[in-house]
Steps between C-alpha positions, in 0.01 A plus 500: 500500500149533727683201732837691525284801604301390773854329636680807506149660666532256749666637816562145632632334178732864505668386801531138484714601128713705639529358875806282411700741332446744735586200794835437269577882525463537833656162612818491268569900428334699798540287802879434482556891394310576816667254703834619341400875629429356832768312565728817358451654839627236750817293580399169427764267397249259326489302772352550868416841647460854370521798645293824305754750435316734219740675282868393602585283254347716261755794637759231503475401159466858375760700687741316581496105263805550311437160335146602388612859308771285329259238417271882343796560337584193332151500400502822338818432322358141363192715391656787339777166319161359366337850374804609313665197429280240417193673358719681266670146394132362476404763292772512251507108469156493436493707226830368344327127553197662325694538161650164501296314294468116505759529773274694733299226647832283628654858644255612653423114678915501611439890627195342738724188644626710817187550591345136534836377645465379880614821685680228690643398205599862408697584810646172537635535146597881541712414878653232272622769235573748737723276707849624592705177447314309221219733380486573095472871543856509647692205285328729150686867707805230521487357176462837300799640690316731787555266778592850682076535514410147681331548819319322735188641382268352778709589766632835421277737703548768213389287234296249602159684500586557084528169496186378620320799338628379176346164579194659562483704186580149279257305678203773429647582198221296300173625605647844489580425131178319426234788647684732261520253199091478548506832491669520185302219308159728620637840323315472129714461199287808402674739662879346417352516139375917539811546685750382246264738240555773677880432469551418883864270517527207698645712809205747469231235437548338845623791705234720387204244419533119636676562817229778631211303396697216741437710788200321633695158492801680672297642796386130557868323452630762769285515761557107496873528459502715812261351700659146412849702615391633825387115574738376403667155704579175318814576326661729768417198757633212258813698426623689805207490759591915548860426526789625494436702780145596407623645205257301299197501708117567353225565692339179482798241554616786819071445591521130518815507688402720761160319559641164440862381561530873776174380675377887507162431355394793635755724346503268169087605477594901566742479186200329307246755591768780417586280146133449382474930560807566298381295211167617539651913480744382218163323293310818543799736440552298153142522397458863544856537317440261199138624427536574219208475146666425218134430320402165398622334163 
């Protein structure tokens, strides 16, 4: 204890600790964001010359990037998909798994598989199912008699952002489901035990008494979901690469196309700049709105 004292009394011993950390940080996180700001603010192709040309591409992306407020859009709608349609799915399968007995363990393992699947894997397998001429999801609407409702779900403007959102929401679907399963094994069998004493039904047990106390877990599973939705790339680039039409397009698969196959670097760094401050506003936003003490138990 006296030896750990006089170290962290020592100045010198201080810095040389903390020195490559604070060399990572600045080297790996703050450089390139800088760099990224910089480089916001000219015309450079990545390649060759640059001119300075301060806040047009900013302007650009903001007033008038059509492709950039649909990618906002699709964003949103995968985010609000993954609030309201997944979490509540999560929730309800984790309790349901909950009262399963000796089956729980192998459910709730089978519920998890999306999850550690290759993402390649995932759209590779879901642009297989969705496919117009031999896909499953279309000979099963054929086979059952409502061959009136195939579609070429990838390359229906209309449809195919569903498609790919639904994707999304089964290849997230298992940490979604395990932070609130976690949450359930934490609640104490004391209060199931003074709830059902107090004559509380199954309904009123978890809507008035489990599912609050979950609220802590929930604020943590959402502001992942959405910042994991406003990121996301892989499956949107695997399946349709923003097509048809940019009906499809994110906000990081439309980043790395500008920057990368457009040769605007320039322009590609703006849109990363404006990205980073929209999921910075939509982190802060959720905190304030999900703050929430439910107590401790």
């Amino acid at each position: 204890m006296i030896e750990l004292n006089q170290v962290m009394s020592d100045k010198k011993a201080i810095f040389f600790l903390v020195a490559p950390g604070f060399l990572i940080l600045i080297s790996m996180i703050i450089f390139p964001i800088g760099m990224s700001i910089y480089y916001g603010f000219t015309d450079w192709g990545g390649i060759g010359e640059y001119n300075f040309i301060g806040f047009e591409n900013f302007k650009e992306i903001i007033f008038n990037d059509k492709i950039f407020r649909i990618s906002l859009i699709n964003a949103l709608l995968l985010t609000l998909a993954t609030i309201f349609i997944q979490h509540p799915i999560a929730i309800f399968l984790a309790i349901l798994i909950t009262h399963c007995g000796r089956f729980e363990k192998i459910l709730r393992t089978i519920l998890f598989i999306p999850a550690i699947i290759s993402i390649v894997v995932t759209a590779k397998l879901w642009a297989s199912i969705y496919n117009p001429q031999y896909g499953l999801l279309n000979n099963v609407l054929e086979t059952i008699g409502l061959g009136s409702l195939t579609q070429d779900w990838l390359g229906n403007p209309d449809l195919a952002i569903w498609a790919v959102i639904l994707v999304t929401i089964w290849q997230g679907f298992g940490y979604a489901f395990l932070l609130y399963y976690a949450g359930l094994k934490g609640v104490p069998d004391e209060l199931y035990e003074a709830a059902k004493i107090d004559g509380a039904n199954y309904f009123q047990l978890y809507s008035k008494v489990v599912i609050p106390l979950l609220a802590p877990m929930a604020r943590v599973a959402i502001i992942l979901a959405v910042i994991t939705c406003l990121k996301q790339m892989e499956v949107v680039y695997l399946m349709t690469n923003g097509g048809p039409g940019d009906s499809t397009q994110l906000l990081g698969n439309y980043l790395y196309q500008t920057a990368f196959s457009s040769a605007q670097y320039g322009y590609g760094n703006a849109i990363s700049v404006l990205f980073v401050i929209v999921v910075l506003i939509v982190t802060v936003i959720l905190n304030k709105f999900l703050d929430r003490d439910v107590g401790e138990f």
